[in-house]
C-alpha positions in Angstrom: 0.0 0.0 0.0 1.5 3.6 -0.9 -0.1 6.4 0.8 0.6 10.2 1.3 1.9 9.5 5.3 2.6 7.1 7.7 2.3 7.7 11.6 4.2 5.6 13.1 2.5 5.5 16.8 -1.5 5.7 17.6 -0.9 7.8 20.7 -1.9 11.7 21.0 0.8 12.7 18.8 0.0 10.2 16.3 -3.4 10.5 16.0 -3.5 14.6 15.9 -1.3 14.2 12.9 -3.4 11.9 11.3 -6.2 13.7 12.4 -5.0 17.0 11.0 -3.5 14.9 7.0 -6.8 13.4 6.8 -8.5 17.0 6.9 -6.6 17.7 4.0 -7.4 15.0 2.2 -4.0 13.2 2.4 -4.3 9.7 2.6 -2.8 8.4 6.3 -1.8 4.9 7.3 -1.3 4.5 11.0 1.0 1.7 12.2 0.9 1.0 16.0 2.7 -2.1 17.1 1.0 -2.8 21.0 -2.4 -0.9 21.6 -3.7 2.2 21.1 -3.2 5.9 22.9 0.1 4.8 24.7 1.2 5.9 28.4 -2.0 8.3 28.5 -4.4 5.0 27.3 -3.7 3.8 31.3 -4.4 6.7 33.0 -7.7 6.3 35.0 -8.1 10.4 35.2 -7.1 13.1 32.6 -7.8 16.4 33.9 -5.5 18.6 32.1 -6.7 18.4 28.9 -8.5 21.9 27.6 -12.7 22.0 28.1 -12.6 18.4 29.3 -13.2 18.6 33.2 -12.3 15.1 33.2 -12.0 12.1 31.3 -10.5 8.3 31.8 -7.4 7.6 29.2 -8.9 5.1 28.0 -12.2 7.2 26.8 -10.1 9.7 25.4 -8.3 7.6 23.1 -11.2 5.8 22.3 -13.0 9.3 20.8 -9.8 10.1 19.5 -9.2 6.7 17.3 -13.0 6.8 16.4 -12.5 10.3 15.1 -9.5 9.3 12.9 -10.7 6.2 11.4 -14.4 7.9 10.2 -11.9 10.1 8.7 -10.5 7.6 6.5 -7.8 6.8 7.8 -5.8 3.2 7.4 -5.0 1.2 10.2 -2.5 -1.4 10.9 -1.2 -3.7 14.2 2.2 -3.8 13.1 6.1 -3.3 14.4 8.5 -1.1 12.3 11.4 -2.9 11.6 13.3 -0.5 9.4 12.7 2.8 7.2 14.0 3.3 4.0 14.3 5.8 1.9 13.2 4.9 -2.0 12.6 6.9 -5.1 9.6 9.4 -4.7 9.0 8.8 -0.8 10.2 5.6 2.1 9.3 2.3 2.5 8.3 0.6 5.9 9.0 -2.4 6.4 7.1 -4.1 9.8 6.7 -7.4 11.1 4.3 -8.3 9.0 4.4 -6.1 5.5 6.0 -3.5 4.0 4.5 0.0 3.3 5.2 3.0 1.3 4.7 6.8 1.5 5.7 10.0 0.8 6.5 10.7 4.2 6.9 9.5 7.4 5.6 10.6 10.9 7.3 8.7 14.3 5.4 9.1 16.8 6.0 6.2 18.5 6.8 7.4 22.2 8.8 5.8 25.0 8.5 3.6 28.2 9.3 4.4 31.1 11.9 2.8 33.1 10.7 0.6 35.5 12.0 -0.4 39.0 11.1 -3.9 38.8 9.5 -4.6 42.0 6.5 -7.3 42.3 3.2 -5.7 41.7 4.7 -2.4 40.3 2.3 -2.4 37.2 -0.6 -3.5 39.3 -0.4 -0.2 41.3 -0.2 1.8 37.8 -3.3 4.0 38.6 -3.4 3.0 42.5 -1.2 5.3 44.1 1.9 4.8 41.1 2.8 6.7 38.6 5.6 7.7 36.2 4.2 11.4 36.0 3.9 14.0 38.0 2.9 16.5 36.0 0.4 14.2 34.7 -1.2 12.6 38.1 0.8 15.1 40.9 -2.6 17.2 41.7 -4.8 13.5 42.2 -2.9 14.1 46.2 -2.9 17.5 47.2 -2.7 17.5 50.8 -1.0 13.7 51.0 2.3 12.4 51.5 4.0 11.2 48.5 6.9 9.7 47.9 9.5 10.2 44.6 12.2 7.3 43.6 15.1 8.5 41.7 18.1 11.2 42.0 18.5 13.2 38.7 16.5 16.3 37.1 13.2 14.6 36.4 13.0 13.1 40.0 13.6 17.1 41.7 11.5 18.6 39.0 8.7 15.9 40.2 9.6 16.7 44.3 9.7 20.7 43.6 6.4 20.4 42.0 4.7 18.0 44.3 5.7 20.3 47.3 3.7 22.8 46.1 0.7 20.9 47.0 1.1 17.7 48.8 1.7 17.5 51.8 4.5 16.3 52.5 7.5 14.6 49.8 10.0 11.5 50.4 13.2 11.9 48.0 14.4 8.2 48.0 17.6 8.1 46.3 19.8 5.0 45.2 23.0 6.3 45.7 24.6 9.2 48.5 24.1 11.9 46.4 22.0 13.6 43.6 22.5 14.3 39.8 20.4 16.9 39.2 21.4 20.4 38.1 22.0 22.8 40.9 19.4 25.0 40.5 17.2 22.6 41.2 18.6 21.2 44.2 18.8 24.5 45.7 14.9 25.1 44.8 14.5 21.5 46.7 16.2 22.7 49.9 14.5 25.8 50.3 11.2 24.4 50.7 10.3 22.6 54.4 8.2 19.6 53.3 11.0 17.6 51.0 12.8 15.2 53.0 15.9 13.5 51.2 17.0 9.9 51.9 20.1 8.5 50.2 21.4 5.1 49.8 17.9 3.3 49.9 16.5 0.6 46.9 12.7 0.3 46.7 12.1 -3.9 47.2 8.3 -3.9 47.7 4.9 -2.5 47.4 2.1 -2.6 49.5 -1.2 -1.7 49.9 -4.8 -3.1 48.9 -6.3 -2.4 46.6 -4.5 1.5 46.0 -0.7 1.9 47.0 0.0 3.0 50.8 3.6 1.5 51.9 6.3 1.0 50.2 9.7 -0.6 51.8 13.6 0.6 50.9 16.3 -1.3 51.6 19.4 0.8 52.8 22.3 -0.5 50.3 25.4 0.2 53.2 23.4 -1.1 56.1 21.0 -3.4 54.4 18.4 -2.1 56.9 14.3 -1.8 55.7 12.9 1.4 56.0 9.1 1.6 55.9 7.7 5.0 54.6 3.8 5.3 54.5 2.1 7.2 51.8 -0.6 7.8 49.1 1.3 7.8 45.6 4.2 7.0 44.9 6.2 8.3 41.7 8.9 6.4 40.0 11.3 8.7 38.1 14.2 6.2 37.2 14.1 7.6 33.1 12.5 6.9 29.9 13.4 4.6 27.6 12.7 5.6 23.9 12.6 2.9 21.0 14.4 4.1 18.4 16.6 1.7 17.4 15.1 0.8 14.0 15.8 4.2 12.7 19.3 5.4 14.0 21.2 4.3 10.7 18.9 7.0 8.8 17.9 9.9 11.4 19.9 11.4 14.0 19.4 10.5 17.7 21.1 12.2 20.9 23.5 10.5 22.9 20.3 9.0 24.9 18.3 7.7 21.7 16.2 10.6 21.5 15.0 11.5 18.0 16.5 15.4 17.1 14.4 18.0 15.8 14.0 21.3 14.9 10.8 23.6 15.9 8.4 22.4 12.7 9.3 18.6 13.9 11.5 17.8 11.3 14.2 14.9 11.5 17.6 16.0 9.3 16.0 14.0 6.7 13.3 15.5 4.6 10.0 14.1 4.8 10.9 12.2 7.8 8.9 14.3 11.3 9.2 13.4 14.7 6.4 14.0 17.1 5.7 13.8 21.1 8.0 11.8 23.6 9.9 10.3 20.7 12.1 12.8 20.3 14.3 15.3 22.0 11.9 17.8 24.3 11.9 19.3 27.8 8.2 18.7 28.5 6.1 15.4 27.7 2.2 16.0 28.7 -0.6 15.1 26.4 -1.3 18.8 25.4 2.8 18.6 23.8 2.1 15.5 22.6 -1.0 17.0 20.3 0.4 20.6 19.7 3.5 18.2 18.1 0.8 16.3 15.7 -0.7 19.8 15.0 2.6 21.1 14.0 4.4 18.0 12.1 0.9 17.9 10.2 1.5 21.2 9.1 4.7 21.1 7.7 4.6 17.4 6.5 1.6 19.4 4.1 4.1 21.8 3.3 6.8 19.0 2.1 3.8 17.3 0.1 2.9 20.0 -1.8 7.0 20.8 -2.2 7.4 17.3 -4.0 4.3 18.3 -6.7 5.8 21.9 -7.6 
């Protein structure tokens, strides 16, 4: 099949693009290779997105895809395997098939990096989460507790003071490796207490999250801290590996892009946590879609003048 686009992705990202091709009658095929809507899919609440008071993840991406397909849009269960560029556009090639376009749209996000305790993905909505910014202002007024030592964890902590309660700082090692700036903003504020030297071994709590226990790695001693979410920020782990021999990744695997989305190779976009950005919410993930779509258009009609 040769089509005007491929998304690679059916998250938010992936499906505003699509949403925004197939309104300009450009032919989209999307290629998703687990389920649809990605992290935001397993979020129980959404509350930030604008004139929706509140809507599950799973509703939301629901609409969304439904939207898409009565669109027109193509739709395929697939893994990309590899990208290749060929005369007038790229070829895909999945598990499964291969695919061609004009152009290309990789939206296919990231994971994030897990601890690996038991029962860690049963608590995913329950008191865990991998995102503050997403889920911090479900426990205003509780205690919370942040795993991890480096920027993300103290942005997650700084914000979190602001209105829980009361924030744990578990770190693995005796020290942090976060920018300054942000461990200064950490110490000025009363309600962040740092603990170094501590690995999480188990959750508790039923059915939602309430304990979790640390092991201290010099002592070996457990250490009990009680609490109602719990926030893992160990890193992200994008899947780019298919495409590094044709687009250019930083030194973490992060796709690079300039402002309109665009990878160094023409006709090749990036879009949402995929690629290199400071800030990965659902509203970036869409306003990425928005943008790529508009400039992907751009690069279409380029190729016909």
């Amino acid at each position: 099949m040769k089509v005007d686009v491929i998304v690679v992705g059916a998250g938010p990202a992936g499906l505003n693009a699509a949403l925004n091709l197939l309104r300009n009658d450009k032919s989209v095929l999307i290629l998703e290779k687990e389920s649809l809507g990605g992290q935001i899919a397993k979020s129980p609440r959404v509350e930030n997105l604008p004139g929706i008071k509140e809507i599950s993840g799973l509703e939301f991406i629901d609409n969304f895809f439904t939207q898409v397909m009565d669109l027109g849009a193509e739709f395929e269960l697939e893994n990309v395997l590899a990208i290749d560029k060929i005369d007038g556009g790229f070829e895909v090639t999945t598990d499964g098939n291969k695919h061609q376009a004009k152009a290309v749209i990789l939206a296919n996000g990231v994971s994030h990096r897990k601890i690996g305790v038991p029962k860690e993905d049963d608590y995913v909505g329950h008191g865990l989460s991998y995102c503050a910014t997403c889920d911090g202002a479900f426990f205003a007024n509780e205690d919370v507790i942040v795993v991890g030592d480096a920027n993300t964890a103290l942005q997650y902590a700084n914000m979190l003071a602001l209105t829980s309660n009361k924030v744990y700082l578990v770190a693995l090692f005796d020290k942090l490796f976060a920018d300054l700036s942000l461990i200064k903003r950490m110490k000025a504020k009363d309600n962040i207490e740092v603990f170094y030297n501590y690995n999480l071994k188990e959750l508790k709590g039923e059915p939602d999250f309430n304990e979790a226990i640390f092991e201290n790695t010099k002592t070996h001693e457990l250490r009990s801290f009680n609490a109602k979410g719990i926030f893992i920020a160990v890193g992200q782990e994008p899947h780019n590996e298919a495409f590094k021999n044709l687009i250019n990744l930083n030194e973490k695997g992060f796709i690079i892009t300039n402002e309109r989305m665009m990878t160094n190779v023409p006709g090749i976009f990036a879009i949402g946590d995929t690629r290199v950005k400071e800030i990965r919410q659902v509203t970036t993930a869409t306003s990425d879609g928005s943008i790529a779509a508009f400039f992907c258009l751009d690069y279409l009609d380029s190729l016909e003048s």
